[in-house]
Legacy VTK file of the C-alpha trace (Angstrom):
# vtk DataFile Version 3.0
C-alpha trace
ASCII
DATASET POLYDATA
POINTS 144 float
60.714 43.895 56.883
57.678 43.829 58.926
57.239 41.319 61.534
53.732 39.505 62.601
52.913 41.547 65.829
52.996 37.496 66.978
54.196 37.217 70.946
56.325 33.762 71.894
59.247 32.017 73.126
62.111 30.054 71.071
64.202 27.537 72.924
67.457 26.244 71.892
67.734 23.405 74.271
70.787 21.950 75.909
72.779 21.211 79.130
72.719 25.101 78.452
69.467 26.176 76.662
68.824 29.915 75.112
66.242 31.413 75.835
64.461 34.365 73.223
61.454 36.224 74.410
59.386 38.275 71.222
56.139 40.059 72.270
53.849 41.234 69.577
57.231 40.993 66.985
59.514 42.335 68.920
62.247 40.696 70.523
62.062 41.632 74.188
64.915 39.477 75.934
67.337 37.045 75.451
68.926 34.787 78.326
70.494 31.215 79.207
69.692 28.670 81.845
71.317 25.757 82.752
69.407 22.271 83.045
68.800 22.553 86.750
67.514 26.025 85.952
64.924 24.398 83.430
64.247 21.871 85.672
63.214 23.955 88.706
61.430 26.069 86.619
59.280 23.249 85.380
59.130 21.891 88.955
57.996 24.830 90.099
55.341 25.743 87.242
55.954 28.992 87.776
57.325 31.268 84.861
56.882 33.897 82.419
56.909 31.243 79.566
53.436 30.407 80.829
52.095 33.889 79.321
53.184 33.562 76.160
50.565 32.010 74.008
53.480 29.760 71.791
56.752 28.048 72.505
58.932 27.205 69.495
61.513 24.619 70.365
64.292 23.766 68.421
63.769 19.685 67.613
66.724 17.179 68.237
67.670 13.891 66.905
70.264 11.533 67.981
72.261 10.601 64.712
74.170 7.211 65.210
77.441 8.403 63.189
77.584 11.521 65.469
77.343 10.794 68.665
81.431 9.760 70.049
80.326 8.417 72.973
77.542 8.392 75.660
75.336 11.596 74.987
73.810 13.143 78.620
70.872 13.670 75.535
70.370 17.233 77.939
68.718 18.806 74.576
66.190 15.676 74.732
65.563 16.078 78.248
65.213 19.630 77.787
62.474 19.205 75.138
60.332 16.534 76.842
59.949 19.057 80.183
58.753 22.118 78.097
56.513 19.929 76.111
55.145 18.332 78.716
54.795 21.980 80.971
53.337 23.567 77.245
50.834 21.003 77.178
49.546 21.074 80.750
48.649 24.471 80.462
47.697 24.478 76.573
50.572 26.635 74.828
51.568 26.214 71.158
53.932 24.107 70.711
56.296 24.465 66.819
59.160 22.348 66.707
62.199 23.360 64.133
64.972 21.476 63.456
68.650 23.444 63.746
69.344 22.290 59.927
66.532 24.782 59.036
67.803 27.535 60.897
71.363 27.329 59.852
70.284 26.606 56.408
68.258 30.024 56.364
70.617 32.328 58.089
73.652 30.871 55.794
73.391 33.879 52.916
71.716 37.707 54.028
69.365 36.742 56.375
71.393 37.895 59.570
71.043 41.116 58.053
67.751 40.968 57.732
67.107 39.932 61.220
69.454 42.781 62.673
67.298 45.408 60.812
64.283 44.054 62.550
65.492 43.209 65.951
68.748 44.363 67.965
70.347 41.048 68.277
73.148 42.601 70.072
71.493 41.547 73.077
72.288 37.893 72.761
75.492 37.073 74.926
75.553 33.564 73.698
75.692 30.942 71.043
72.327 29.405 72.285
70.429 32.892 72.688
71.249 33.763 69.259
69.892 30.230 67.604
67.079 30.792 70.076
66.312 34.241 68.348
66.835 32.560 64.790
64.482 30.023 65.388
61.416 33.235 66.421
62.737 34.585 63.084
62.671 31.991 61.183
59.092 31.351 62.532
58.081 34.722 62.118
58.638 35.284 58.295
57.524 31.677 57.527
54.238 32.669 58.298
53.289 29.984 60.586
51.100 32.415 63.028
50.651 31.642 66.528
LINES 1 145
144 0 1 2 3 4 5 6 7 8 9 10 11 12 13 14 15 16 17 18 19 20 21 22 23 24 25 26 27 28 29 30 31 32 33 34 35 36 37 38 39 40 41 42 43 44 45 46 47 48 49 50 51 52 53 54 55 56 57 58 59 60 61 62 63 64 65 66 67 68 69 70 71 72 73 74 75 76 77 78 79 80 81 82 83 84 85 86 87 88 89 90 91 92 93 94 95 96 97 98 99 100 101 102 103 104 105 106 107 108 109 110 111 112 113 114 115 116 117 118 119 120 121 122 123 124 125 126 127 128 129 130 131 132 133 134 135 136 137 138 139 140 141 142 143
């Protein structure tokens, strides 16, 4: 499958948020931070994230049903700081929600993806939903 030669950054936010980092179609790193890690980085304004011409960000919402208790909402918290930090310095922002990744990569897809991109990189839940959300991206055509 050929990829758009399309250079970003997917986020799967949380108290622990995965990082995936594609240039020109190809996936280039994978990594985690922790909150405070965001955080600083945002503080700070200073990160590779700022050369990348789009973030995609995997969207949250706070169902009533599911939440057992009082939710830290780190994923929300998460989101609001790179949207704010995309904005200020006039990145691309795509927001998916994780019901469209894990409906996608549910049959073959994985497969697909691992022919394209050597997603044995990933040492983490949250890297690997980082790099499905770039794929998903990627083949849905939305550009950059």
């Amino acid at each position: 499958m050929e990829l758009p030669e399309i250079s970003l950054v997917a986020f799967d936010p949380g108290d622990n948020t995965g990082v995936a980092e594609i240039q020109k179609g190809k996936l280039i790193e994978t990594y985690t931070l922790s909150y405070n890690e965001i955080l600083q980085t945002v503080e700070k304004e200073t990160s590779p994230w700022l050369n990348y011409p789009l973030w995609v960000i995997e969207d949250y919402r706070v169902y009533p049903w599911a939440v057992g208790g009082f939710d830290k909402a780190y994923s929300a918290r998460v989101i609001g700081m790179l949207e704010v930090l995309g904005h200020k310095h006039n990145i691309g922002i795509s927001f998916q929600m994780a019901s469209e990744v894990k409906q996608m990569f549910k049959g073959n897809m994985k497969k697909i993806m691992a022919q394209c991109w050597d997603i044995t990189k990933t040492k983490t839940k949250h890297e690997t939903e980082a790099v499905q959300h770039a794929f998903l991206h990627l083949i849905k055509g939305k550009g950059g």
